[in-house]
Structures are given as C-alpha cells and as structure tokens.
C-alpha positions in Angstrom: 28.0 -3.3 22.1 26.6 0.2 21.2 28.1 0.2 18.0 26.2 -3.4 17.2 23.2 -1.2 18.7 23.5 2.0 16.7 23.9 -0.2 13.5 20.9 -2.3 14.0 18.8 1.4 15.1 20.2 2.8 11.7 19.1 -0.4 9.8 15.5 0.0 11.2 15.3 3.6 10.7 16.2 2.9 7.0 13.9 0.3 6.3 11.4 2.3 7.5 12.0 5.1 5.2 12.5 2.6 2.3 8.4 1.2 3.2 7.4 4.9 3.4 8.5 5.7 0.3 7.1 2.7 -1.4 4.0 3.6 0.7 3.9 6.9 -1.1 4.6 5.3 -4.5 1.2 3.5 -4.4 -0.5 6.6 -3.8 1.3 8.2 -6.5 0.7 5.1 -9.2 -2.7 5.4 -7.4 -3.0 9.6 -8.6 -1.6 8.5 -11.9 -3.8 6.0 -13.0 -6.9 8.2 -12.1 -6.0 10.8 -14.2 -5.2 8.7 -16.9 -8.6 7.4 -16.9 -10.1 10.4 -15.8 -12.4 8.8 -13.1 -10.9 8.0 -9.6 -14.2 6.6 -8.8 -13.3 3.5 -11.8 -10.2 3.3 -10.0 -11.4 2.8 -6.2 -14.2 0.8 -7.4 -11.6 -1.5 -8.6 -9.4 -1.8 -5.6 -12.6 -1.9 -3.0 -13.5 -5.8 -5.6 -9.5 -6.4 -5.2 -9.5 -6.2 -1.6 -13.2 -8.1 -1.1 -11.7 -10.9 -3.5 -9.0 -11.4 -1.8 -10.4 -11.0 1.9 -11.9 -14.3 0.9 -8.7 -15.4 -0.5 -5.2 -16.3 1.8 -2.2 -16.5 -0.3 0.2 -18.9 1.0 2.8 -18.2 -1.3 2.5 -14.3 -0.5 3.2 -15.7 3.1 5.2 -17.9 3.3 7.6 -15.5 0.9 6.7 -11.9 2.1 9.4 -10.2 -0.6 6.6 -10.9 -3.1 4.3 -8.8 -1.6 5.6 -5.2 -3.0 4.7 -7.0 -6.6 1.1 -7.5 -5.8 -1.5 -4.9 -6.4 -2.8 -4.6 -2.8 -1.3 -6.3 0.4 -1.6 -9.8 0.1 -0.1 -10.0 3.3 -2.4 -10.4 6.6 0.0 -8.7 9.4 -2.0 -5.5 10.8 -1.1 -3.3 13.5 2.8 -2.6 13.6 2.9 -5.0 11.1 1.6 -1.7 8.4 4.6 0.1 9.3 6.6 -2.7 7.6 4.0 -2.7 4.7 5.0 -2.4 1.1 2.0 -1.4 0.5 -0.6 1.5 2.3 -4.0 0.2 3.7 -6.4 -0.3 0.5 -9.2 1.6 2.2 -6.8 4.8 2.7 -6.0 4.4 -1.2 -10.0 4.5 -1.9 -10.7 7.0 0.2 -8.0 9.1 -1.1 -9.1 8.0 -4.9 -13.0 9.3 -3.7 -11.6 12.7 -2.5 -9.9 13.1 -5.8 -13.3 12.3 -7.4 -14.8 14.9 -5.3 -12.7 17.8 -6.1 -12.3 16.8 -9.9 -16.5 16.9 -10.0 -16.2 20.4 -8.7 -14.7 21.5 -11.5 
C-alpha cells in the first residue's frame, strides 16, 4: 500500500517538474524570438491577437486530445485554476507582460 502510494507521489512530483520546465521553455522561445526580432512589443502584440482569436474559438480536437496541446502556440486548452499547474504551456498574459518588461528595459538602453 505505501509503496503503491510513494510511486504514484513520485509520478506526480515528476510530471510536475516535466510542465515546469516546459513552462519555462515558452518563456525562453518567448526571450528568443524577441531578440531575434529586436521588438518584444511585435512579439506580445502577436500573442495578446492569438489569445483574443482564440478566446472566441473552442478547439474540440485540442480537447478532446489534450497531448496536442504542448504543439500549439498558446493554451488551447480551457482548464484554469489547478488545471495551470498541469499546463504545457504558461498563462499568455504572463508571457506578454513578461515580453513588455523586456521592451521596457531594452528602450532604456
């Protein structure tokens, strides 16, 4: 009995640190892809239309077969709550806020 417990605690833990990572990915591709272009502001003005779009949008498919979701640009997904610590991907607005800062202390310069 504790050992079916300690597995299943050690599976959880692990998945966890498998969506943070991925999590911290996005932000990463996120960092990249501004300075590529050299405005974060293009960038976060891209993913704030994404995210409207597909507010207005459900995506069965992304539903009904979640595993997609980590191919998908932003979150297709419509769990919230507890449901973001089992997200592939970090909230959009976090990612544009972050891309906005970036803007900020590149214009500094």
């Amino acid at each position: 009995m504790f050992g079916s417990w300690l597995k299943t605690s050690l599976l959880m833990a692990a998945m966890l640190i498998q969506f943070a990572i991925s999590q911290a990915r996005e932000f990463d591709a996120d960092r990249g892809g501004a300075q590529i272009s050299g405005d974060p502001r293009a960038l976060a003005s891209a993913l704030d239309k994404i995210r409207r779009y597909a507010q207005g949008i459900p995506m069965a498919t992304a539903e009904a077969h979640p595993a997609t979701a980590q191919m998908m640009i932003i979150d297709p997904l419509s769990g919230g709550g507890v449901a973001g610590l089992f997200s592939t991907h970090p909230d959009t607005g976090e990612r544009i806020a972050r891309l906005n800062a970036m803007a900020a202390v590149v214009s500094t310069y």
